[in-house]
N, C-alpha and C positions, 0 to 999 in steps of 0.2 A: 211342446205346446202346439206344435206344427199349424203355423199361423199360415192361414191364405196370403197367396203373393199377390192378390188382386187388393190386400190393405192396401199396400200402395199406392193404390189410384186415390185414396178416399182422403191420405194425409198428405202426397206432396203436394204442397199450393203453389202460388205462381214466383214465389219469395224463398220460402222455406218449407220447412216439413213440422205437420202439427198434428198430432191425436191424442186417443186420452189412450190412459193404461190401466187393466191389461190389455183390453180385447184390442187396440190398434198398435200406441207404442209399448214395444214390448223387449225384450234383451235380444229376440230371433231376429226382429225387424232389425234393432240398432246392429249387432252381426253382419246381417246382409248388408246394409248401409258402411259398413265399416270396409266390407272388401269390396263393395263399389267403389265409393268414394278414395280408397288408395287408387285402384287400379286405373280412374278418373283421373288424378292431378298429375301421376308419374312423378312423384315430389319422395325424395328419400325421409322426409318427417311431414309428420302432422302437428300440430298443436291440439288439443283437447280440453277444455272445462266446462263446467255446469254454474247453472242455478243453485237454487235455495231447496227445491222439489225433493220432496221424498224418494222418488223412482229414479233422479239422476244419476247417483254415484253405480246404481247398478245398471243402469244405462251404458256410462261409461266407458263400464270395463267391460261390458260386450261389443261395444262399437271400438274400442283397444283390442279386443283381440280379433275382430275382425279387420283390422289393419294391419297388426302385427302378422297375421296369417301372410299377408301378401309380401312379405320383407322388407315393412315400411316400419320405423321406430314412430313413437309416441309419445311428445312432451305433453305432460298434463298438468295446467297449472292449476287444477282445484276450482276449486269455487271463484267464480268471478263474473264480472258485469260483462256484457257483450260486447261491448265498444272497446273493456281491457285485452278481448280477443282478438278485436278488430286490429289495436294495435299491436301485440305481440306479431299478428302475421304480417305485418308491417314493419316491423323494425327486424326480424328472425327471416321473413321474404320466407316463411313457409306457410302454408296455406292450412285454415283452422278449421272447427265444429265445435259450437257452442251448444250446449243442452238448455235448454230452456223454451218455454213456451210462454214468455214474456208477459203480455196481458191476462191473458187466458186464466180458466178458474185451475182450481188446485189440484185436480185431476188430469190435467191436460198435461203436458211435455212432449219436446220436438225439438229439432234441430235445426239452427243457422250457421248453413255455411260460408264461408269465403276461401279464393285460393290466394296463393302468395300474392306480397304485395297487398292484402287484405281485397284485393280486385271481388266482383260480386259475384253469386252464382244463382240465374233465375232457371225459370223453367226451360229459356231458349238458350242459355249458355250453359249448360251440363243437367241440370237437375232434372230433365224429363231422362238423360242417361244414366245419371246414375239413379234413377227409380226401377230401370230397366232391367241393369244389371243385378240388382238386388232382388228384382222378382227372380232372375232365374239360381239366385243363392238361396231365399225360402223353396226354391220348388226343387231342389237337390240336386239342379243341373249345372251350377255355379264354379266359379275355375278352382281349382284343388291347390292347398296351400303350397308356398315353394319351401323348399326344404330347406334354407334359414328363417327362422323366423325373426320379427324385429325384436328391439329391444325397447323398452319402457325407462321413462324417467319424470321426472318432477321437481319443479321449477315455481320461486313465488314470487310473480313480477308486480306486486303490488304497487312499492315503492318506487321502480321505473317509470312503471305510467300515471302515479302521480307526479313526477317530477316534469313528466310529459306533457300532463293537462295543465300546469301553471306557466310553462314553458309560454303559452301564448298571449300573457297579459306581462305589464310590470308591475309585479307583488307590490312595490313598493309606493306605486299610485292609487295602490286602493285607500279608501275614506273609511274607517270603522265603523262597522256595521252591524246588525242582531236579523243573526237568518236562521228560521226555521225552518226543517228539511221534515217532510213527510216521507221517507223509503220505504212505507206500506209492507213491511216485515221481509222483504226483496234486497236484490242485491245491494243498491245505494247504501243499505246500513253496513255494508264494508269498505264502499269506496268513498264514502262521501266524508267519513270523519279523515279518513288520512288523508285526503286532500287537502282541505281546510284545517290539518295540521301545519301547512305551510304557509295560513294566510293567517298570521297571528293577529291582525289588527280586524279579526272578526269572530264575534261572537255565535257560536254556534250550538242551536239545538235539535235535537233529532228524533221526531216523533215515531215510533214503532220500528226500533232499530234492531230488533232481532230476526235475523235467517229463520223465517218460517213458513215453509211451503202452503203452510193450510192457509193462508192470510186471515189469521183469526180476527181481524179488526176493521179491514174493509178487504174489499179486491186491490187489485194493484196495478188501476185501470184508471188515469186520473185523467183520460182522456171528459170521463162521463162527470158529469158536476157533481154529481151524490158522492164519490170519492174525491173531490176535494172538501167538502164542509169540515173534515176534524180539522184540517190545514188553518183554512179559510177564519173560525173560527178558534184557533191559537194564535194567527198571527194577530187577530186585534184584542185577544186578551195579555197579551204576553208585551207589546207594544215593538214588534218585532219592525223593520224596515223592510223585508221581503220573504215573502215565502216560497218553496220549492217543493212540487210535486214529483216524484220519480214513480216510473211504472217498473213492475217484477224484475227485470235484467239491467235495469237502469241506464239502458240508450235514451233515454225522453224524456225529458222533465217540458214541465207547465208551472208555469211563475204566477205566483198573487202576489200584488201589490201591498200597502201595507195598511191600506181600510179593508183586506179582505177578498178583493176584486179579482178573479183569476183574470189573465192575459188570454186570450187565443193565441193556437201555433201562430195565426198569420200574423198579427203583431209582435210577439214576441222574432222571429223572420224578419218583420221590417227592420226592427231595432239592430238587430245581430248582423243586418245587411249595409246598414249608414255605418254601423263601426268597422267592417271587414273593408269597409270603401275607402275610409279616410285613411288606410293606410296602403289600399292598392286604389291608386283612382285610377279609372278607367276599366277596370276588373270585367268583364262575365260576371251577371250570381243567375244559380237557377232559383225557380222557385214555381211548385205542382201547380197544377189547371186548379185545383180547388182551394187554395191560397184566394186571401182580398186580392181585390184590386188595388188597393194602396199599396199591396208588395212592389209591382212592379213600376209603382207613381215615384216610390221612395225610391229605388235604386235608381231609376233616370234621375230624379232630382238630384242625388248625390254624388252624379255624374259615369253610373254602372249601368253595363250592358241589360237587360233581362233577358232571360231565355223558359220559357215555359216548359215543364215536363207533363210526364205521366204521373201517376200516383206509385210510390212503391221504391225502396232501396236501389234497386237492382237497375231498374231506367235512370235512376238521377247519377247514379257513382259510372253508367256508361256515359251518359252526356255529360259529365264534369268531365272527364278524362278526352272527350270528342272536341271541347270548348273551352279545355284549361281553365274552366269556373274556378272561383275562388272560395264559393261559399254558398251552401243550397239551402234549402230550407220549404218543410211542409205544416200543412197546416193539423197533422196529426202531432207535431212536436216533434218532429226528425229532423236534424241539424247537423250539416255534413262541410266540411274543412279539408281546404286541401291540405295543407297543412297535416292533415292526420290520416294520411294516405286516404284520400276523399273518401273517410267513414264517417259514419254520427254519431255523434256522444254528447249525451245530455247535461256532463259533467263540466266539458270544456267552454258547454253551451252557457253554464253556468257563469263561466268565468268573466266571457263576457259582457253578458247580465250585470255583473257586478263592475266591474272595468266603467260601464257606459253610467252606471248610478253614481260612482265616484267623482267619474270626468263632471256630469250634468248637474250635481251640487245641487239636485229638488227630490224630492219623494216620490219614488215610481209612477202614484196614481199623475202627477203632472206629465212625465217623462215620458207616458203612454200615448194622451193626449192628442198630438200631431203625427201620431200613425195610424190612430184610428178614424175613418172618414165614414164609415159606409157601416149598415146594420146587416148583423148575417147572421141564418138559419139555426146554423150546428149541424150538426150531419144528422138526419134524419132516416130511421130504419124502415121499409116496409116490405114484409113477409109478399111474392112475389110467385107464381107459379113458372113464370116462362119471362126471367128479366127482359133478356134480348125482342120480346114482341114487346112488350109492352113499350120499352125505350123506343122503338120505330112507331109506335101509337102517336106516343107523344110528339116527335119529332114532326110527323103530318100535322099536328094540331098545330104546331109551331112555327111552321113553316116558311112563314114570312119573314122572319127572324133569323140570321147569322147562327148558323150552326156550326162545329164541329165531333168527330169523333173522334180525336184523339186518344181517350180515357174514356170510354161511357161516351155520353151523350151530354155537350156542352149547348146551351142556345142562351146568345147576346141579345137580350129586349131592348138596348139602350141603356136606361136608368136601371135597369137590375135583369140580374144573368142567373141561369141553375145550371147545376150539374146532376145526371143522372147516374150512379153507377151501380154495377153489378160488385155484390160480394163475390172476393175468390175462395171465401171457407163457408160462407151459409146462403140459402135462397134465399137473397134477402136484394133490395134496393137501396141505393145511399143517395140521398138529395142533400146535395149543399146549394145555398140561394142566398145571392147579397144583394141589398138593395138601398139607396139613399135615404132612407126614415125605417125608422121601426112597422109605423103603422104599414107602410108601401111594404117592409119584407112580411110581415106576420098575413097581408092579403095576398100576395102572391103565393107563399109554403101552402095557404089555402086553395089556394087555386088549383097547383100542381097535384096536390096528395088527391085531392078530389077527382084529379082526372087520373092520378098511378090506381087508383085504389078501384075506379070503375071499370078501368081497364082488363 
């Protein structure tokens, strides 16, 4: 195939590694990446598994034998959700690579890594290295295999980590319930029935539970509203108590209530933040710049430290670890537990979802109520020639106003605040904007796009 080793500039991003297949991810790239990434952790095993994706399994076994080259062995647990990998290298203390390209459409596939301890790997702790090493493996200059090679094996920790994820609630305090799970044809339609095989006192159904890489029935992106309406729509015909969105790898779910109503990450955050508190008071919780404001209202109220991050795995699982956080939360629906060697899992996220509707004896739409204070934008996309001027445009214009740059371009007006940021995978700009009324946010998002767009 003899792929350009300059792809790799175009799929690793500042998280992970993302391209479509063939022309990007391809077996030669996952190869290179294979004898990178051993030669990177110096760890005598890796762990291994995929997605739902057509191109995985041969993925896979080029990124296997590009490990095994370097006399590193290969546990490969198959098919599994990414947070299942998160904790296998957590509880194994060997460092993993999960296949999957999570959101993304059905052509797409990529890799999430972590090292032992499930610890993260962004661009500035190994991932701009091992892209390095891998270009000089497609360019034929790459270190030459050692002369045992590893060995290969396979392992199905399904039932482990579910026994994992219940691990954090008392089974036996839940209230019976009717919960419908949207898995959007992704991995959730593996993990999510054997989980809630151990929570007998709930009712469970599973909307597009078969492993199908094509997602013939929506994306599996439930970030966007238009992929929750099948949801949205069964939970108020079915007369369900809650409903569950999971995206492709099934790290994230997004909760609707039971008239229908999806939750935001940042609520659903709050809620997940009063209940990790009532059990450690006085705790750390993080929670990203682009999170409400009520995130960090509710963790003081509850009597929790707040600590604001970046946007992004890799920043919040270094400052839980810098801050002994207890529990982080974004407003993309990533939910991180120390507890679970500070990874995110939309499954565990799940649990306590339910834990908090049982204790509270009302119906989500009430339960929601007193977390949500303030009206907010949604993350809003606009196509962008040169992010970084235009974000310094705007910030002149603003000027008078409490800025930082943390993340993008943050400015506090008082009664209502934006965030500007740069896409790390498309030319694109991300405006998130809360503000105390509807009408006050829908004339500010006015405001702003007016001036990104003139820019």
């Amino acid at each position: 195939m003899n792929t350009d080793p300059m792809v790799l500039d175009r799929i690793v991003k500042a998280y992970d590694i993302r391209g479509t297949t063939p022309d990007q991810m391809n077996d030669e790239v996952a190869y290179a990446l294979g004898v990178a990434f051993a030669d990177f952790v110096g760890a005598p095993l890796v762990i291994v598994a995929r997605d739902m994706r057509t191109t995985g399994e041969s993925l896979v076994a080029a990124f296997s034998d590009g490990v095994t080259s370097r006399g590193v062995n290969i546990l490969n647990l198959g098919l599994a959700s990414t947070d299942l990998v998160y904790f296998a290298a957590g509880s194994l203390n060997a460092p993993g690579a999960m296949f999957t390209a999570s959101h993304n459409p059905a052509e797409y596939n990529g890799i999430k890594f972590c090292l032992s301890g499930a610890r993260p790997v962004g661009i500035d702790t190994g991932l701009a290295t091992i892209r390095d090493v891998a270009k000089t493996v497609l360019a034929g200059n790459g270190p030459s295999p050692v002369a045992a090679k590893g060995s290969m094996a396979e392992r199905d920790m399904l039932d482990e980590f579910a026994d994992h994820v219940v691990s954090f609630i008392d089974v036996n305090a839940l209230k019976p319930m009717k919960v419908v799970a949207d898995t959007a044809n992704g991995m959730g339609g593996l993990i999510v029935p054997v989980v809630f095989e151990r929570l007998p006192m709930m009712q469970l159904e599973v909307m597009y539970p078969e492993l199908d890489g094509s997602f013939p029935n929506h994306p599996a992106d439930p970030i966007q509203p238009a992929n929750q309406r099948d949801l949205q729509a069964r939970v108020t015909s079915g007369g369900f108590d809650v409903g569950l969105a999971f995206d492709g790898d099934a790290d994230r779910v997004f909760v609707v209530d039971e008239k229908g109503r999806g939750l935001s990450g940042s609520t659903t955050t709050a809620i997940l933040a009063a209940a990790v508190l009532r059990k450690n008071p006085g705790a750390t919780v993080l929670y990203n710049l682009i999170c409400s404001r009520s995130v960090p209202e509710v963790i003081r109220e509850n009597g929790g430290v707040p600590v604001r991050t970046k946007v992004g795995h890799s920043n919040i699982k270094q400052v839980m670890a810098e801050t002994g956080a207890v529990f982080g939360g974004e407003h993309s629906a990533h939910y991180y537990f120390l507890d679970n060697f500070r990874a995110d899992s939309g499954i565990i996220a799940t649990m306590f979802m339910l834990q908090e509707l049982s204790r509270a004896e009302m119906p989500l739409s009430e339960l929601r109520r007193p977390f949500e204070r303030y009206e907010a934008s949604g993350e809003i996309n606009t196509s962008v020639a040169d992010a970084d001027a235009v974000m310094k445009a705007v910030a002149k214009v603003y000027d008078a106003y409490s800025q930082d740059w943390v993340d993008g371009l943050t400015v506090d007006c008082g009664d209502w605040w934006f965030n500007l940021r740069a896409s790390n995978t498309e030319p694109l700009l991300r405006l998130n904007l809360e503000a105390s009324s509807r009408d006050d946010c829908d004339e500010h998002v006015a405001e702003v796009l007016s001036l990104v767009t003139s820019l």
